[in-house]
DRENTI-30093 format. One record per residue (C-alpha): x, y, z; residue in one letter. Coordinates in steps of 0.25 Angstrom, whole numbers, plus 2048, in hexadecimal, padded with zeros to 3 digits. Example, Ala and Ser with C-alpha at 12.3 -4.5 7.8 and 13.67 -1.06 7.14 Angstrom:
<nodes>
8317EE81FA
8377FC81DS
</nodes>
This chain:
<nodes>
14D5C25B6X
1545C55C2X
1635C85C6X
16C5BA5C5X
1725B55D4X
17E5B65CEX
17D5C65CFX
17B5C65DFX
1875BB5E1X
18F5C65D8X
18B5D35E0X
1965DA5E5X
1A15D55DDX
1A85DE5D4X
1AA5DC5C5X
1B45E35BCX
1AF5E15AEX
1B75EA5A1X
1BC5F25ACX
1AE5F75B3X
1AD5F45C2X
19F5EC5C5X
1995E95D4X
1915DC5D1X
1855DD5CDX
1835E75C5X
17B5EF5CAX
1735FC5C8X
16A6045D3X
16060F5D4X
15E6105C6X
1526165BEX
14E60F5B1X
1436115A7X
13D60959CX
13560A590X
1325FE588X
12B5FF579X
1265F856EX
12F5F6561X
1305F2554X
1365E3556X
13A5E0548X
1435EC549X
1475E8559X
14C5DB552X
1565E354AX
15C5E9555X
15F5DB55CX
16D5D6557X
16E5C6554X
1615BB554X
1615B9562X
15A5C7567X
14B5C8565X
1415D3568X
1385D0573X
12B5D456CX
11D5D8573X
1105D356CX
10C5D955EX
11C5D855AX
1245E4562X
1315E5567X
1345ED574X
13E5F9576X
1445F9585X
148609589X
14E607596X
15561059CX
15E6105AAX
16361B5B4X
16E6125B9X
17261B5C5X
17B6115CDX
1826065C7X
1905FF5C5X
1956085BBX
18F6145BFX
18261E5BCX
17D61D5AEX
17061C5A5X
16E61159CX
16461358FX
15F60458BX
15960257EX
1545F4579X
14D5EB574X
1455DF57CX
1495D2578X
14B5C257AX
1575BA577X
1555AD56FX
1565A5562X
1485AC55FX
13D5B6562X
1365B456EX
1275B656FX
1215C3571X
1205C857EX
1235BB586X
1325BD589X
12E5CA590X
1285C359CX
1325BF5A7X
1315B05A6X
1345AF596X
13F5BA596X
14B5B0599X
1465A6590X
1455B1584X
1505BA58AX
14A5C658CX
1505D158AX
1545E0584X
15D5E0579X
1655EE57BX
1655F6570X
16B603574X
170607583X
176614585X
17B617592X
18262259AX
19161F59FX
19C618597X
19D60E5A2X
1926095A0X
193607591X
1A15FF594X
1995F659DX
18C5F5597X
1915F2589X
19F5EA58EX
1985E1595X
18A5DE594X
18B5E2585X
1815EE586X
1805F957AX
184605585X
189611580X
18961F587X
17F629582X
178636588X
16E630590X
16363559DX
1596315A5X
14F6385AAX
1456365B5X
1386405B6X
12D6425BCX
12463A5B3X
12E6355A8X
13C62F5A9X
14462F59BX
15262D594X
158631588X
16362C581X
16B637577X
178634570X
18063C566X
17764656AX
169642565X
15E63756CX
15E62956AX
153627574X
14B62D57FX
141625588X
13662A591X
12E62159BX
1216285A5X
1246275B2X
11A61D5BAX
1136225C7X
1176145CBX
1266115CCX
1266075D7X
1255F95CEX
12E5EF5D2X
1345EB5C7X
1425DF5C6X
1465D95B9X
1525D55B2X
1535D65A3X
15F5D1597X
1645DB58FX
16A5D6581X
1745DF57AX
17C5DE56EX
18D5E056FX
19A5DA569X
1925D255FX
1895CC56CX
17D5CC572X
1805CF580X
1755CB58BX
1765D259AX
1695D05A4X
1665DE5AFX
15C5DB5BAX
1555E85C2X
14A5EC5CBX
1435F85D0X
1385FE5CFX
12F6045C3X
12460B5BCX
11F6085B1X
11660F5A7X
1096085A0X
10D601592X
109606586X
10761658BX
10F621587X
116621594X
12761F58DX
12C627583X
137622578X
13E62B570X
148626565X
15463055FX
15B630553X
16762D558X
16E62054DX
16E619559X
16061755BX
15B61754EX
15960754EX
14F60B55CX
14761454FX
145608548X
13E601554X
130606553X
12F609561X
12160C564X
11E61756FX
116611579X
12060A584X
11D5FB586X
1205FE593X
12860959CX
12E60B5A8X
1366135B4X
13E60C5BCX
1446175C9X
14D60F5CDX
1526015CAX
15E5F85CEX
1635EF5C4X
16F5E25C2X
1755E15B5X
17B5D25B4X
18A5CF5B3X
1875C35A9X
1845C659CX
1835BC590X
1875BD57FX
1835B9574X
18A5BA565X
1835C255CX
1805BC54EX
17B5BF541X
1765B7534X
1815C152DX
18C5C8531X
18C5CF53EX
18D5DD53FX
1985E4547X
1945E7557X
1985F1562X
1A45E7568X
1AC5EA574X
1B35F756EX
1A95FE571X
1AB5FC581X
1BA5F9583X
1BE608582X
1B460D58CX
1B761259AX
1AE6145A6X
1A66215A5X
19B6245AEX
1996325A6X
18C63459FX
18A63B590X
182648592X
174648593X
16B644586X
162651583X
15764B58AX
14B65358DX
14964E59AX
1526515A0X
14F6605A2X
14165C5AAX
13D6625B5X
1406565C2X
14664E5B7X
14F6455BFX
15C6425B5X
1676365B7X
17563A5B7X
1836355B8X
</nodes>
C-alpha cells in the first residue's frame, strides 16, 4: 500500500483543523520504532472488537496476533512525543477471513487488513487533541519512555503510578533492511469505527521468530486488565528495531456507525477532546528500569 497522489499534490499547503496548524502531509522524520508481535487467545481478541464488522486475523492452529509498536516520534507537526500502540491484527468485512491469507500484500485490500487499536497512550496533550479529534484514535497522556541500549531497546507505559505494559526487543547485528509499507488502523470513537491509513520506510532489524528475542510484561493497572485475558504466549511472532524511519499519516479518514443486536453502550464522544489545549509537556517518567543503564540512549521532550 503506498502513499495516494493526492498527498504529493497537497504538500506544502497548510491546514488548520480544531485549531492545530498542519503542513501537508503529515509528516514525521528521523524516528526510531520497535515492534513486537505475539500470538493471542482469538476468542477473547473477538471480545475486545466492537460491532460485527472487525475480525481477528488469525494465524494457522486458530491464534490472534498482539501488535506492540512503539514510536520515538522526534520531528513531527505537532511536536516531539512518544506513541505507545497496543492492538489487535484484523480484517474488515461482513465475515472472518481465512487464516493467514489477508496478511500477504495482495489480499490485504480485499480483506482490509488492518490493526484494531486498543489502547494508545502517548506523551503530549497535542497529540491526544489531534489523534483522537480527528482520526478517532484512543490517545490519552501517560508516563511513557523509550529507551535504545546496546543490545535491547524498550518502553514502558505507567499510569496512576503502576505498569500497564513494558516491551523488550534484542537488538539485531543487522539494522540496515529496507523496509516501506503502509498499513489501516481501525479504532473505535463517538459510537464509530474510524479507519485512518500511515505509510513509512526505513530501515530495520529483525530478530528470528519464535526465539526469546522480545519481552512482554502486562501491569495490573484496570486499564489493561482485558490484555490479561488474552493469553498472550511469550515467544514474539516476530520482532523488530526500526533506527530511524520516516512516515505520512493520511488526511482522509473513513466512518463507520457502530451497531449492536441490543442496545448500545455509551462511548468516549467528542467531550473528551473539545476542552483540551496544545501541550507539548510530557508526564514524568514511568519507573522504568532502564532507564538507569549504562549508554542507555533515552528520548526526551
Amino acid at each position: 500500500m503506498r502513499p495516494p497522489a493526492r498527498l504529493k499534490r497537497q504538500a506544502g499547503r497548510r491546514a488548520l483543523v480544531d485549531s492545530i496548524p498542519f503542513t501537508l502531509p503529515v509528516a514525521s522524520h528521523e524516528t526510531p520504532a520497535l515492534i513486537a508481535a505475539f500470538a493471542a487467545d482469538a476468542d477473547a481478541a473477538a471480545e475486545l472488537l466492537p460491532g460485527n464488522e472487525v475480525h481477528p486475523l488469525l494465524l494457522p492452529g486458530g491464534r490472534a496476533v498482539l501488535l506492540v509498536t512503539v514510536v520515538d516520534y522526534r520531528s513531527t507537526n505537532i511536536g516531539r512525543y512518544i506513541e505507545y500502540s497496543i492492538a489487535i491484527a484484523c480484517t474488515h468485512g461482513a465475515r472472518p477471513a481465512p487464516s493467514l491469507l489477508p496478511a500477504l500484500p495482495p489480499a490485504q485490500r480485499l480483506f482490509g487488513t488492518g490493526q484494531f487499536v486498543v489502547d494508545l497512550p502517548v506523551s503530549t496533550e497535542i497529540s491526544v487533541k489531534g489523534g483522537k479529534g480527528i482520526w478517532g484514535m484512543p490517545k490519552h497522556q501517560a508516563n511513557l519512555d523509550f529507551v535504545i541500549g546496546p543490545r535491547s531497546v524498550s518502553s514502558q507505559y505507567d499510569l496512576d503510578g503502576r505498569l500497564c505494559v513494558r516491551v523488550e526487543v534484542d537488538r539485531s547485528r543487522f539494522e540496515r533492511l529496507p523496509v516501506s509499507l503502509g498499513s489501516s488502523n481501525y479504532c473505535a470513537f463517538r459510537g464509530m469505527l474510524m479507519k485512518s491509513n500511515i505509510y513509512f520506510r526505513g530501515r530495520a532489524g529483525f530478530s528470528l521468530p519464535l526465539t526469546r528475542s522480545a519481552r512482554l510484561e502486562i501491569g495490573t493497572h484496570p486499564r489493561v486488565e482485558k490484555l490479561r485475558r488474552l493469553g498472550i504466549r511469550s515467544r514474539p511472532l516476530f520482532c523488530g528495531f526500526f533506527p530511524d524511519t520516516h512516515g505520512i499519516l493520511d488526511d482522509h479518514v473513513e466512518s463507520w456507525f457502530l451497531s449492536s443486536a441490543g442496545e448500545p453502550a455509551a462511548m468516549e464522544g467528542m467531550e473528551s477532546v473539545v476542552g483540551l489545549g496544545q501541550g507539548q509537556e510530557w508526564l514524568s517518567p514511568p519507573g522504568d528500569p532502564a532507564l538507569r543503564r549504562p549508554g542507555a540512549e533515552v528520548a526526551e521532550p
